[in-house]
C-alpha positions in Angstrom: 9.4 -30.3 -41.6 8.4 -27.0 -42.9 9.1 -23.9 -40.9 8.1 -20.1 -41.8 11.0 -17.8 -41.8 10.2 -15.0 -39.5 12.0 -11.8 -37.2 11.8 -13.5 -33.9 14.4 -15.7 -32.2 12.3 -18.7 -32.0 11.3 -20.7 -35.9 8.0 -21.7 -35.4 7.0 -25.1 -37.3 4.5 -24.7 -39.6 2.1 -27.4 -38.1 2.1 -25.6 -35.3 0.9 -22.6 -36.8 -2.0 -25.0 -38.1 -2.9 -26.7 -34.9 -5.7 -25.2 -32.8 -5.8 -22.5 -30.0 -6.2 -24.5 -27.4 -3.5 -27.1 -28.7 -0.8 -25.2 -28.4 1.7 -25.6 -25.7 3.8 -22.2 -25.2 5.6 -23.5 -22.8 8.1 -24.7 -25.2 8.8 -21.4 -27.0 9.6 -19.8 -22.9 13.2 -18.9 -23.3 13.6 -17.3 -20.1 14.9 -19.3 -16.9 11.5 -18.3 -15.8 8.6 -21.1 -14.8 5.7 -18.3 -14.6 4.9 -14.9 -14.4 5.4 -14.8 -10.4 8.3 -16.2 -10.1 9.7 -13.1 -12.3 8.1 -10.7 -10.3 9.8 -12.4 -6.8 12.8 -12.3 -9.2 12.8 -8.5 -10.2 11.5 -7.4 -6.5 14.3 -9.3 -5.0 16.6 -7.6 -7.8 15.4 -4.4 -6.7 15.3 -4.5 -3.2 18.7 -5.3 -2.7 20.1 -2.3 -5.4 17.6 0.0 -2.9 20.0 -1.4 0.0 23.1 -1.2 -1.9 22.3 2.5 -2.6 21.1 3.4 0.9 23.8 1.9 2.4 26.2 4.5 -0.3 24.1 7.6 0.2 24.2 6.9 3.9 28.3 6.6 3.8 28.2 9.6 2.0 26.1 11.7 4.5 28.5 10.6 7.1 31.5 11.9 5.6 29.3 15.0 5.0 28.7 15.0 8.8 32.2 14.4 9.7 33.7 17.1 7.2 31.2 19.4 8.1 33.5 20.5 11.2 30.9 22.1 13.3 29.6 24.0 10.3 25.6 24.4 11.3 24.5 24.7 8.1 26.6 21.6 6.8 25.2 19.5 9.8 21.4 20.3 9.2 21.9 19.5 5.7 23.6 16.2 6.9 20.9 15.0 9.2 18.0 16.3 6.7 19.8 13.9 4.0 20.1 11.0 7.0 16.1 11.3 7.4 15.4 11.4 4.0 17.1 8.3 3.1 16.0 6.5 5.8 12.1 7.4 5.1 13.5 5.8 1.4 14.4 2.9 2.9 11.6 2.0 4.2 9.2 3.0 1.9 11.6 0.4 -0.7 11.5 -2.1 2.4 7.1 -1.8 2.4 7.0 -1.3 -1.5 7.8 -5.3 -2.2 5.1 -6.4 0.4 2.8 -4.0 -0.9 2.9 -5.6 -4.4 3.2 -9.3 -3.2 0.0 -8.7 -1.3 -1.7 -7.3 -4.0 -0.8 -9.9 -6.4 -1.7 -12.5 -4.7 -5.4 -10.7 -3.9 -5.6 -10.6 -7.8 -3.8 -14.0 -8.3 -6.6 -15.7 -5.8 -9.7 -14.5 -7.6 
């Protein structure tokens, strides 16, 4: 069997460079651990998602010993509870984001 030398990491036979279009089965060249497209994107939101909790769940450790060390300082505790609000409203917009794009992929994915 004769293959064409090329850059990629997968040597494609020659007589499948010669079949038809709509003979070709890429399935076999997939070298991911993914089946389809959606289950990547469940993959990388679920990635995501949980590195937007890991660093809320930092940022809000970090506002507490801001709070705590602030020893009645005003300034210190607005800046403290500002920071608390802001990454909460971050939270939840990373919480909604995932449904946001699930529903609208499977709106597209339907039609």
């Amino acid at each position: 069997m004769e293959t064409e030398k090329n850059d990629s990491l997968v040597e494609i036979p020659k007589e499948d460079l010669l079949n038809e279009a709509s003979d070709w089965d890429v399935s076999k060249y997939n070298v991911t651990r993914f089946a389809d497209l959606q289950e990547f994107i469940d993959f990388a939101l679920d990635f995501f998602m949980s590195l937007a909790v890991i660093i809320a769940v930092v940022f809000i450790v970090v506002t507490g010993f801001t709070y705590i060390l602030s020893f009645g300082d005003e300034t210190k505790i607005q800046k403290a509870n500002k920071a608390l609000v802001y990454i909460i409203v971050g939270l939840a917009v990373a919480l909604i984001a995932p449904l946001l794009i699930r529903f609208l992929l499977d709106q597209i994915m339907a039609t």
